[in-house]
MIZA-230038 format. One line per 3 residues: their letters; for each residue x, y, z of C-alpha. Coordinates in steps of 0.5 Angstrom, whole numbers. Last residue first. Example, Ala and Ser with C-alpha at 12.3 -4.5 7.8 and 13.67 -1.06 7.14 Angstrom:
<rs>
SA	27:-2:14 ~ 25:-9:16
</rs>
This chain:
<rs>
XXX	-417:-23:178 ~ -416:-26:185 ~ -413:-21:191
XXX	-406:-24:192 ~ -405:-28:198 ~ -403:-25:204
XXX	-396:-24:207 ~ -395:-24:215 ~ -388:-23:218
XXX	-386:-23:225 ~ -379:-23:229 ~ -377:-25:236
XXX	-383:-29:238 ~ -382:-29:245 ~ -383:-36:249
XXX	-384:-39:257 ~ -380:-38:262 ~ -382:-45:266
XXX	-377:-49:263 ~ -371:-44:261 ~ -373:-40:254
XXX	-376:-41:247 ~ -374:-35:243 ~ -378:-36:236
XXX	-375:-33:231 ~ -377:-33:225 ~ -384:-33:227
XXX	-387:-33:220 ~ -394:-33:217 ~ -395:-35:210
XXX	-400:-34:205 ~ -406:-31:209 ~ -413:-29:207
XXX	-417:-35:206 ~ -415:-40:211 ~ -415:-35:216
XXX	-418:-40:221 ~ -412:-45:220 ~ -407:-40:220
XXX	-409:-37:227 ~ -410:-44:229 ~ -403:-47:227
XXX	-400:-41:230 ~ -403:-42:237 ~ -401:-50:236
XXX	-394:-47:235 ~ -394:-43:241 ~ -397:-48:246
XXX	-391:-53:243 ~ -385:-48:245 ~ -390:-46:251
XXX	-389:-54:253 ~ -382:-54:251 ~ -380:-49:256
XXX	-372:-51:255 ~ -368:-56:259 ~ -361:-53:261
XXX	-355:-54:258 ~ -352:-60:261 ~ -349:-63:254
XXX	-356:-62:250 ~ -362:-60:255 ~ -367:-61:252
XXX	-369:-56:247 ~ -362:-57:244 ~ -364:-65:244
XXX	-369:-63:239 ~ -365:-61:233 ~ -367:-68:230
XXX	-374:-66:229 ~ -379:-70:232 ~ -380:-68:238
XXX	-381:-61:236 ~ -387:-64:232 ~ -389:-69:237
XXX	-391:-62:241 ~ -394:-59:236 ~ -399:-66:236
XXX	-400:-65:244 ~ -401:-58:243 ~ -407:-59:238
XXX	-406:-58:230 ~ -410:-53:226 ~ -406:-54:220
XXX	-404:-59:217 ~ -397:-62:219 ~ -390:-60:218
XXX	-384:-62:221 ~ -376:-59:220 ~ -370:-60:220
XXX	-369:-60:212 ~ -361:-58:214 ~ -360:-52:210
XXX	-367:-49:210 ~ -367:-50:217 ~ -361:-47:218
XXX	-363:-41:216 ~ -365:-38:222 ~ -369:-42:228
XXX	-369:-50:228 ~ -375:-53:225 ~ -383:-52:226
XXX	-388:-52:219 ~ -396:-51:220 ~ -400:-52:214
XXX	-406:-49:211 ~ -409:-51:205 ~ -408:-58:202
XXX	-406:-57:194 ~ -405:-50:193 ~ -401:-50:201
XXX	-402:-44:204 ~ -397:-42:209 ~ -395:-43:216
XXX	-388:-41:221 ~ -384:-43:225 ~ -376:-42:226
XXX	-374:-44:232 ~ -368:-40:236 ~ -366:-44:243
XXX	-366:-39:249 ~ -362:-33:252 ~ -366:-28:254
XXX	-369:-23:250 ~ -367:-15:248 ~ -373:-11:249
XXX	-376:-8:243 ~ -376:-1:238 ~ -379:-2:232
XXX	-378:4:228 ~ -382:8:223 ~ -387:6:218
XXX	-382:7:211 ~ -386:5:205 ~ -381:2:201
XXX	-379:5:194 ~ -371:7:196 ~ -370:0:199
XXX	-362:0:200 ~ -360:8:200 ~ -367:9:204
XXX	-365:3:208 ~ -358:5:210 ~ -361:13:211
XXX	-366:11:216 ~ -361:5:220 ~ -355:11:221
XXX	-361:16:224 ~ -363:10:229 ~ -356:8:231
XXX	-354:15:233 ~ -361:16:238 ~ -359:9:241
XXX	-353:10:241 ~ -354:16:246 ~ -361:12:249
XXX	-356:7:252 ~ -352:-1:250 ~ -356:-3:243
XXX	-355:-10:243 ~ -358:-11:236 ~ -358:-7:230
XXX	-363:-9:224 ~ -365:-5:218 ~ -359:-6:214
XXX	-363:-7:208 ~ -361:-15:208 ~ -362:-16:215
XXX	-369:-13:214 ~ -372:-19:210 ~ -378:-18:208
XXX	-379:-10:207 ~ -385:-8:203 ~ -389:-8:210
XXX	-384:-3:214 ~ -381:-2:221 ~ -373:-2:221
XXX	-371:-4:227 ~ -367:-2:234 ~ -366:-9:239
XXX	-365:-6:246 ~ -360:-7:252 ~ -362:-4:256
XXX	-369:-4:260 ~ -375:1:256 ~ -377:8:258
XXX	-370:11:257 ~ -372:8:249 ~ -376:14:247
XXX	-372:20:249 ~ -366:16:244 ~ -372:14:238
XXX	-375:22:237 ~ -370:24:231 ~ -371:17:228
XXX	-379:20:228 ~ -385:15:228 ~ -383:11:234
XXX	-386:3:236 ~ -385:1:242 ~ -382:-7:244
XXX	-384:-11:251 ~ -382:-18:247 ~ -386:-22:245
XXX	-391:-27:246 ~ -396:-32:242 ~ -403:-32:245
XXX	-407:-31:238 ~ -407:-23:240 ~ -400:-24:241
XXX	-399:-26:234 ~ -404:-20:232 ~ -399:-15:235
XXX	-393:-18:233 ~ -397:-18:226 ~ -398:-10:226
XXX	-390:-9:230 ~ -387:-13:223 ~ -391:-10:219
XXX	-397:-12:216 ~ -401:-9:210 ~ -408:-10:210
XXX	-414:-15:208 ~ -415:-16:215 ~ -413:-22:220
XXX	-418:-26:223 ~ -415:-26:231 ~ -416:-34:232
XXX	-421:-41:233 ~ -419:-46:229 ~ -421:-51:234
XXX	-418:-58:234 ~ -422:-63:231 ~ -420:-71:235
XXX	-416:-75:231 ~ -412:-77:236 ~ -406:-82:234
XXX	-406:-89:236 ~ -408:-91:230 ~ -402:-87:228
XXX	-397:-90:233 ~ -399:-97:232 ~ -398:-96:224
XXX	-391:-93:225 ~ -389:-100:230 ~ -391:-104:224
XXX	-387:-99:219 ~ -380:-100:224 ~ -381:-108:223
XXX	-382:-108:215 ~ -376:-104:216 ~ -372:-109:220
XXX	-374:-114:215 ~ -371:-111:209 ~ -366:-109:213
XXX	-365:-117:215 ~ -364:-119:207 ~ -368:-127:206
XXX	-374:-124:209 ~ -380:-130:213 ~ -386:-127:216
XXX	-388:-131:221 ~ -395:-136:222 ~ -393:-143:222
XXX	-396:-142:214 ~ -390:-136:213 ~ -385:-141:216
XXX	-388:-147:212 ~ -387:-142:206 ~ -380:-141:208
XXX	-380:-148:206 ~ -383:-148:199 ~ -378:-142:197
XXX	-372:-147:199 ~ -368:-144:205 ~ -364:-137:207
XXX	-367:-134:213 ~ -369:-129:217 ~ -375:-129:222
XXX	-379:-124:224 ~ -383:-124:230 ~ -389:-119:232
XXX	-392:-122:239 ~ -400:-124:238 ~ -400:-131:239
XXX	-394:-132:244 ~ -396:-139:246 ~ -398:-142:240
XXX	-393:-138:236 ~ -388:-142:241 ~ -391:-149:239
XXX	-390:-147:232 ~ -383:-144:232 ~ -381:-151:236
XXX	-384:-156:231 ~ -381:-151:225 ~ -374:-151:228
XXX	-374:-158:229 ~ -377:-160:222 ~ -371:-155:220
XXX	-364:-157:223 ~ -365:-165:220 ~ -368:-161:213
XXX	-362:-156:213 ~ -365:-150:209 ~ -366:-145:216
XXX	-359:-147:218 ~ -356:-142:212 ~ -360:-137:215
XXX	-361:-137:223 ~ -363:-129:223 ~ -369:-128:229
XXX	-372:-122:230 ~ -376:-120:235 ~ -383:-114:236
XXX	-384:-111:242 ~ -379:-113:247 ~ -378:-111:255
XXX	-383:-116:257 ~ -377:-122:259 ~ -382:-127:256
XXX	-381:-125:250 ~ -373:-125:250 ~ -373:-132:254
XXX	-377:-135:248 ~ -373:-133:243 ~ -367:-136:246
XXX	-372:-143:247 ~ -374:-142:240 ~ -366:-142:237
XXX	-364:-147:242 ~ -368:-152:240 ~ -362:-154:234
XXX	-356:-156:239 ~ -351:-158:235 ~ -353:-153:228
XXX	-354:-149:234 ~ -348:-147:236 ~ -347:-143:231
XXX	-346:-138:235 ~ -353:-137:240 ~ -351:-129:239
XXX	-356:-124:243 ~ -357:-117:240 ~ -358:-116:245
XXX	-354:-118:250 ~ -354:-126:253 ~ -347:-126:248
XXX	-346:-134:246 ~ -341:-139:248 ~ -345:-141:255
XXX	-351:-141:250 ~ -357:-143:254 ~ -355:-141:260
XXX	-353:-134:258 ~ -358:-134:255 ~ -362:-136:262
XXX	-357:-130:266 ~ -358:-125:261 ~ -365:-126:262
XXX	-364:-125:269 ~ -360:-119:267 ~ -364:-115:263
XXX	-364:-115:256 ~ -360:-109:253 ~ -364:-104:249
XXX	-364:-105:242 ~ -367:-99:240 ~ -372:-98:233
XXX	-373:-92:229 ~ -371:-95:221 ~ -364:-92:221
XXX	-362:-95:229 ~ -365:-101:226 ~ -361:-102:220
XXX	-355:-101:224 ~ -357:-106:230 ~ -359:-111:224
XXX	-351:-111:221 ~ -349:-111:228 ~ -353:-118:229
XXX	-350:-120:222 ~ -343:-120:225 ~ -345:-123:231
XXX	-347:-129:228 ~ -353:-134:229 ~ -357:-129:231
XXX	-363:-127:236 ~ -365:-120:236 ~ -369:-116:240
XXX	-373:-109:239 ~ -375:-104:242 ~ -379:-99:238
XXX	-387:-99:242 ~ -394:-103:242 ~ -392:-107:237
XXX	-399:-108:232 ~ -403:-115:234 ~ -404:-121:228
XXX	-400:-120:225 ~ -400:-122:217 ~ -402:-117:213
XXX	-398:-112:216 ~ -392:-117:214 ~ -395:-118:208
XXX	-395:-111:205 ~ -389:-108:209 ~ -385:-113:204
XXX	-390:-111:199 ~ -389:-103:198 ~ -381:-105:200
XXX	-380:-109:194 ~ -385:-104:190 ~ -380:-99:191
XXX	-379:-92:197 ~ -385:-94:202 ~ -389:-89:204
XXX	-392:-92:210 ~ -399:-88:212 ~ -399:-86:219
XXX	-404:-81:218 ~ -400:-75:221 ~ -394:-78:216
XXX	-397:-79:211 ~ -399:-71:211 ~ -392:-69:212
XXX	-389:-73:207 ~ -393:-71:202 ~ -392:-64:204
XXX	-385:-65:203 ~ -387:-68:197 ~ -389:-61:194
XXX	-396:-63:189 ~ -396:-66:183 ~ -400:-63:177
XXX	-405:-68:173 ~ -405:-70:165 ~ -403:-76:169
XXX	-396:-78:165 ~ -393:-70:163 ~ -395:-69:171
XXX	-391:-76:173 ~ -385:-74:169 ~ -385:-67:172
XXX	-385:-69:179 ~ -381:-75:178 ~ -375:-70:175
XXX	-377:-65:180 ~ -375:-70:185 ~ -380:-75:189
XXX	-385:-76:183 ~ -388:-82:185 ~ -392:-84:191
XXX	-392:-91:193 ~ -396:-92:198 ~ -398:-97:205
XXX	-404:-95:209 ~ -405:-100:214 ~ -412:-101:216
XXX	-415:-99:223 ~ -422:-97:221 ~ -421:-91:224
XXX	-414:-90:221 ~ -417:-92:213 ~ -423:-87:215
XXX	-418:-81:216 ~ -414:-83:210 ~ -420:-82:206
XXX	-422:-76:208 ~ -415:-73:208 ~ -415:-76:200
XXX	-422:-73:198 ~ -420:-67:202 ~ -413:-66:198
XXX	-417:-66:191 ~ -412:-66:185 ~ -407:-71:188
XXX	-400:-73:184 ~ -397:-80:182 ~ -400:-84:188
XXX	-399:-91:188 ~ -403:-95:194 ~ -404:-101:197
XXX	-409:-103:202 ~ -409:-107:208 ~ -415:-112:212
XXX	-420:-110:206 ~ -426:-115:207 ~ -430:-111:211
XXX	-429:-105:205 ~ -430:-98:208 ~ -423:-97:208
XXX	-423:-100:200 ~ -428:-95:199 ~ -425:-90:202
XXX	-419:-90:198 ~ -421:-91:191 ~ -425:-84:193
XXX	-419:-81:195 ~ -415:-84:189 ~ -420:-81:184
XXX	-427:-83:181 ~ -429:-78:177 ~ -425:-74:170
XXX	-419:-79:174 ~ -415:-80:168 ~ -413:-86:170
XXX	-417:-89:177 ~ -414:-96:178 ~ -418:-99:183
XXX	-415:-108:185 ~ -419:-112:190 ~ -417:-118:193
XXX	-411:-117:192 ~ -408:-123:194 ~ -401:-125:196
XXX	-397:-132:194 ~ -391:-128:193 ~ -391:-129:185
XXX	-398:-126:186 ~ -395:-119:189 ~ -391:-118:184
XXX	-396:-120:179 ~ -400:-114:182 ~ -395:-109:183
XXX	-393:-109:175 ~ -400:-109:173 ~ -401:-103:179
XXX	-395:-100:174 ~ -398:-100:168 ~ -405:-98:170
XXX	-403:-92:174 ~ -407:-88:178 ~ -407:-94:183
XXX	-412:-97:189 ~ -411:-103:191 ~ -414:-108:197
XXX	-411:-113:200 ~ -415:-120:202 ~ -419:-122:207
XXX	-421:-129:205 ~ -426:-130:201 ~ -422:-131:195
XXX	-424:-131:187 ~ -417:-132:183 ~ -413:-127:181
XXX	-412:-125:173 ~ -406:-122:171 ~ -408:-121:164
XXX	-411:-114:166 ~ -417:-113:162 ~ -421:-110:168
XXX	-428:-109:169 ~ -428:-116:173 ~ -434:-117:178
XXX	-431:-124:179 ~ -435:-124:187 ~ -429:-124:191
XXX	-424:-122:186 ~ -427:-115:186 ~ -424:-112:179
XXX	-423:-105:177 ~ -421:-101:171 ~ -414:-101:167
XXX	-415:-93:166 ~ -414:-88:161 ~ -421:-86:162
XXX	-422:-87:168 ~ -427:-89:173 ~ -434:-86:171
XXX	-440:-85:177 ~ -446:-83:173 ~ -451:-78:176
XXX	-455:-77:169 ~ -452:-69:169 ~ -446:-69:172
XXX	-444:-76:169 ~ -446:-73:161 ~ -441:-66:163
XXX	-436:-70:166 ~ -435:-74:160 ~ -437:-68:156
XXX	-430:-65:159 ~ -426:-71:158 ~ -427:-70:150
XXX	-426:-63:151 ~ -420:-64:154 ~ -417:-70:149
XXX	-418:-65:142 ~ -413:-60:146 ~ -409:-65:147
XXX	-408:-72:148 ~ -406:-73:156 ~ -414:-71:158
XXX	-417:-75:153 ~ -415:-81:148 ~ -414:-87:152
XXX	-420:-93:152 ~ -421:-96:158 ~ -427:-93:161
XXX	-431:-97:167 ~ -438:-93:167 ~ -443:-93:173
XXX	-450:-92:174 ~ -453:-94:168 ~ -460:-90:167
XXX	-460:-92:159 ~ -460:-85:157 ~ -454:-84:161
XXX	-451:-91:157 ~ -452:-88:151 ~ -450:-81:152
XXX	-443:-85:155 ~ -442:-89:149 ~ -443:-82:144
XXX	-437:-80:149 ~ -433:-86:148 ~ -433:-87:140
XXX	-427:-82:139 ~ -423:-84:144 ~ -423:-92:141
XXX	-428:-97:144 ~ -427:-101:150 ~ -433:-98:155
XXX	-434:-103:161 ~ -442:-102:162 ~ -444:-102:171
XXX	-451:-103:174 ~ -455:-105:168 ~ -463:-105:167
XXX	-465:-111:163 ~ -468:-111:155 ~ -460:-109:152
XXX	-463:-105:146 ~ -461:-98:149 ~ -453:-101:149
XXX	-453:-102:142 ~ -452:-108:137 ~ -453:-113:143
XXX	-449:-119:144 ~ -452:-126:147 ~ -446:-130:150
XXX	-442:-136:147 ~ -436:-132:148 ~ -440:-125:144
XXX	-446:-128:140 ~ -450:-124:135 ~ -444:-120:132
XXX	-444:-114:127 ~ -446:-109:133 ~ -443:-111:138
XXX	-445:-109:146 ~ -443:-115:151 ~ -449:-117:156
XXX	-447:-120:163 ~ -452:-122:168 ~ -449:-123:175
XXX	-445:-128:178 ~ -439:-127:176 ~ -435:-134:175
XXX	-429:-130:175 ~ -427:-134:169 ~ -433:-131:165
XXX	-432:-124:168 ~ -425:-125:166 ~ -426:-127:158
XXX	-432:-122:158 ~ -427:-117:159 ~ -420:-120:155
XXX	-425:-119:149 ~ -426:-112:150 ~ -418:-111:151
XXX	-417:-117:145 ~ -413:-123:146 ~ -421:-126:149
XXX	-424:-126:141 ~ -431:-126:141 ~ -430:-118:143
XXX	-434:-114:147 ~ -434:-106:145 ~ -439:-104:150
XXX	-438:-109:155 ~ -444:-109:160 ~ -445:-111:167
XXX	-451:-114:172 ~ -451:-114:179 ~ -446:-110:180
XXX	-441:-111:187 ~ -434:-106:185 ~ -436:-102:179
XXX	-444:-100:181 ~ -441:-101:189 ~ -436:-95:188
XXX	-438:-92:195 ~ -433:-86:197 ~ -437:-80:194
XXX	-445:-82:196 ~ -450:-83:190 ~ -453:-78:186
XXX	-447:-74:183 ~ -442:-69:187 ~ -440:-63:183
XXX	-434:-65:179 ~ -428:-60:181 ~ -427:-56:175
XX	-420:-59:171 ~ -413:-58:173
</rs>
């Protein structure tokens, strides 16, 4: 990974000189629009950018009708933004050239860095070195560049050239040239614009945090896409994620590198390292970016997100269908997506049935094909479900029937005056039709799907954007015990995780096997007897653990047995004694535990206790500190929750210290950043409502010293 940039002259996040230039330059320009230099100018032109535009070649007098100049410094004017499309081994002496002629950002398409050996490092590193020193902003090299389709700034050769609009648009930002390229055609086959288009290459300055934030802060951005195949400054990234979430902007990414395979692909592909994708999920998740698994689902997210005009307040769901079968189908994709289908209410039920004698007034609700003898029933059905209230978003599946033009213009006309009377309400419609009269659909203001689960998915992202915007992103105090650079056994760190206000059991520490009998008199049976030392980690391994211990008499025996087990296991471990503790009550085990991530710091991570967190991947992970209120939807996430609550009339537990817990030692990890490696509760006893927590179990590592 290459040294963090120092911060240039003008402020992370605002890519203004690339986006809204007054003046653009083309080192490399060609009179030829085929190729990368003159494909550059050719887009300017087209864009109609408004600014001045000076090609750079020294063996011509005109560039595409334009005045060209043989170097940069000839150049009379002051430049804003230079285009550098030269081979690898020019660029540098480019980039000098244009710092001595005060430029203020530099677009950098050529290859030859980072990912090109040793040779393409050192390169990069004068790259960064000449912007450090002169203030410039780069994007790139290795990249696709920038384009802004407001005011034709085109720093792009891409040939997928997107017409000039003022409306509000999407925005992407992407690492990869390739596939952005790939995501835009896309897009623009669906009638979708992406107003404005970042791609960050190599990333030897501007990254995708920065390429973020400027499309957050951008009034004429309504959602932004993004392709992410590994992050190299997480704060960038978080901060821009924050101002997405204040700005209430649906974030929608596509992130590479799912599997080790990925991962390895998409680092050999960057020059970038790829961070652990659980982290990744957990981070998009406590934004409440959408992590959409193709480029299909990235756009279909994309165009209903832009289209709403209100987010879903909740995950009920109603569907209106022409078949039953089709409406199981969508109650399936639903419960997969997080969305519930609750049942109308009985006097909807009453009016569907009203409607549809023949039909099921449940939800989902079939109308039969009784529509396509009755075609007013579709919006009247659907009328009944809005104006029942119990519904925050309605899908609508009418297929074939959609592309019958005796069936459709009425479809239209009633869909129309519905939209006008439930102007915010997020409804979908399923149909199966000529693509210029789904367009009608999509102009009368419906996002419009062909597969139902597609649209169900789109549905469920919407109610996962609500609940991010809503989410709070108020700090949340680290303060915490500072842990000290020393060793820690499991009493040392149950100590430290009482001071952190996480409890456990009454428990003595005893120097002497010999003294363990007359010291546990003083404690209630049964007692748990361990071995107590830093070296061993797991102590059910060494024979370290002994629980239920009846009286003092076994208690004696059991001690003298366990420090002859752990010599022969662990014969180089320094032994501290023994950990005598209090048997706990019975209650529900939860693993919790933090550590620090390479990429993003501390963490926080909650799942049910033992092993089978690891087994099942029941667990949920944010980044740390959290506050009670956050820990406490960490619990109600996981899928093991139901044993918190009270599953099959065992009684409920206390979920509120449960949360309490985790939140004290997210707090404790948070404000020992720079120390810890991991802290681990493993278990975590939650007791019946009202009696609280016990840790169990303690273990505390520290980083390694740095060389």
């Amino acid at each position: 990974m290459n040294p963090p940039v120092s911060e240039p002259a003008c402020e992370r996040g605002n890519l203004d000189a690339f986006l809204r230039p007054t003046s653009i330059a083309v080192i490399g320009a060609s009179d030829d629009p085929s190729r990368i230099g003159g494909r550059t100018i050719s887009n300017l032109k087209r864009g109609g950018f408004a600014g001045a535009i000076y090609p750079v070649n020294p063996g011509r007098d005109t560039v595409q009708g334009l005045p060209a100049y043989r170097s940069i410094l000839d150049v009379p004017d002051t430049i804003d933004c230079v285009i550098v499309a030269l081979p690898g081994d020019l660029v540098v002496p480019a980039i000098r050239a244009a710092a001595e002629k005060q430029v203020k950002a530099a677009v950098i398409f050529s290859a030859g860095f980072n990912e090109a050996g040793p040779e393409g490092v050192e390169r990069q590193r004068q790259l960064v070195e000449i912007a450090k020193d002169a203030g410039m902003r780069i994007v790139g090299p290795n990249c696709l560049g920038v384009f802004n389709a407001a005011n034709g700034a085109w720093a792009s050769f891409t040939t997928q050239f997107q017409e000039r609009t003022d409306a509000p648009t999407l925005g992407m930002v992407s690492q990869s040239g390739g596939s952005a390229a790939h995501i835009l055609r896309l897009a623009q086959d669906r009638g979708m614009a992406i107003g404005t288009f970042i791609t960050t290459g190599n990333e030897a300055d501007v990254d995708f945090g920065d390429g973020l934030m400027a499309l957050a802060l951008d009034d004429g951005i309504k959602v932004i896409l993004g392709y992410i195949e590994g992050i190299r400054d997480a704060a960038r990234l978080i901060a821009g994620l924050e101002a997405a979430r204040r700005g209430r902007k649906p974030v929608i990414v596509l992130k590479v590198g799912r599997t080790s395979a990925g991962a390895q692909a998409a680092a050999s592909h960057t020059a970038s390292l790829a961070g652990e994708d659980r982290v990744y999920d957990a981070i998009f998740r406590q934004y409440g970016v959408y992590r959409a698994v193709s480029t299909e689902e990235l756009l279909d997210v994309a165009a209903v997100a832009a289209q709403v005009a209100a987010w879903p307040a909740g995950n009920r769901l109603g569907v209106v269908t022409i078949s039953g079968g089709m409406g199981a189908q969508v109650a399936d994709a639903a419960s997969d997506a997080g969305l519930v289908l609750p049942p109308a209410p009985d006097h909807t039920q009453e009016r569907l049935r009203a409607l549809c004698p023949v039909g099921s007034p449940t939800n989902p609700v079939d109308i039969t094909a009784q529509l396509s003898t009755d075609p007013h029933l579709l919006a009247a059905s659907m009328r009944a479900m809005l104006e029942s209230g119990c519904y925050d978003s309605l899908l609508a599946f009418f297929g074939v029937y959609a592309g019958v033009p005796a069936l459709s213009a009425i479809f239209l006309e009633d869909l129309k005056e519905l939209r006008r009377d439930f102007p915010e309400a997020t409804i979908a419609l399923c149909v199966v039709c000529p693509s210029d009269e789904a367009a009608r659909y999509a102009a009368a203001g419906f996002p419009v799907f062909e597969e139902p689960a597609r649209a169900v998915r789109a549905i469920s992202a919407l109610h996962g954007f609500a609940e991010g915007f809503a989410r709070t992103s108020a700090p949340v105090s680290a303060d915490a015990p500072v842990i000290a650079a020393r060793a820690y056994d499991e009493a040392v760190a149950k100590a430290l995780l009482r001071q952190a206000g996480i409890p456990s059991p009454r428990e003595i520490v005893v120097a002497h096997a010999r003294d363990v009998g007359s010291a546990s008199a003083t404690l209630s049976f049964p007692v748990a007897l361990k071995i107590l030392s830093a070296d061993i980690l797991h102590k059910t391994e060494v024979g370290g653990v002994k629980l239920a211990i009846a009286c003092a008499a076994e208690a004696a025996i059991e001690a003298e047995a366990m420090v002859r087990r752990v010599a022969m296991a662990a014969p180089d471990a320094r032994i501290a004694g023994l950990l005598l503790s209090e048997m706990a009550p019975a209650g529900v085990e939860l693993i919790v535990g933090a550590r620090r991530d390479p990429l993003f710091g501390p963490l926080v991570m909650v799942g049910l206790g033992g092993v089978t967190a690891e087994l099942l991947g029941d667990v949920a992970i944010r980044l740390a500190p959290v506050s009670e209120a956050e820990a406490a939807a960490m619990l109600r996430s996981l899928r093991c929750f139901p044993l918190l609550d009270g599953y099959r009339g065992a009684p409920p537990t206390d979920i509120p210290a449960a949360a309490a817990a985790v939140a004290a030692l997210s707090r404790l990890a948070a404000a020992n950043a720079d120390t810890i490696e991991t802290i681990e509760i493993n278990p975590l006893r939650v007791l019946e409502e009202g009696r609280g927590v016990l840790a169990l179990d303690g273990v505390i590592t520290l980083q390694e010293p740095q060389a």
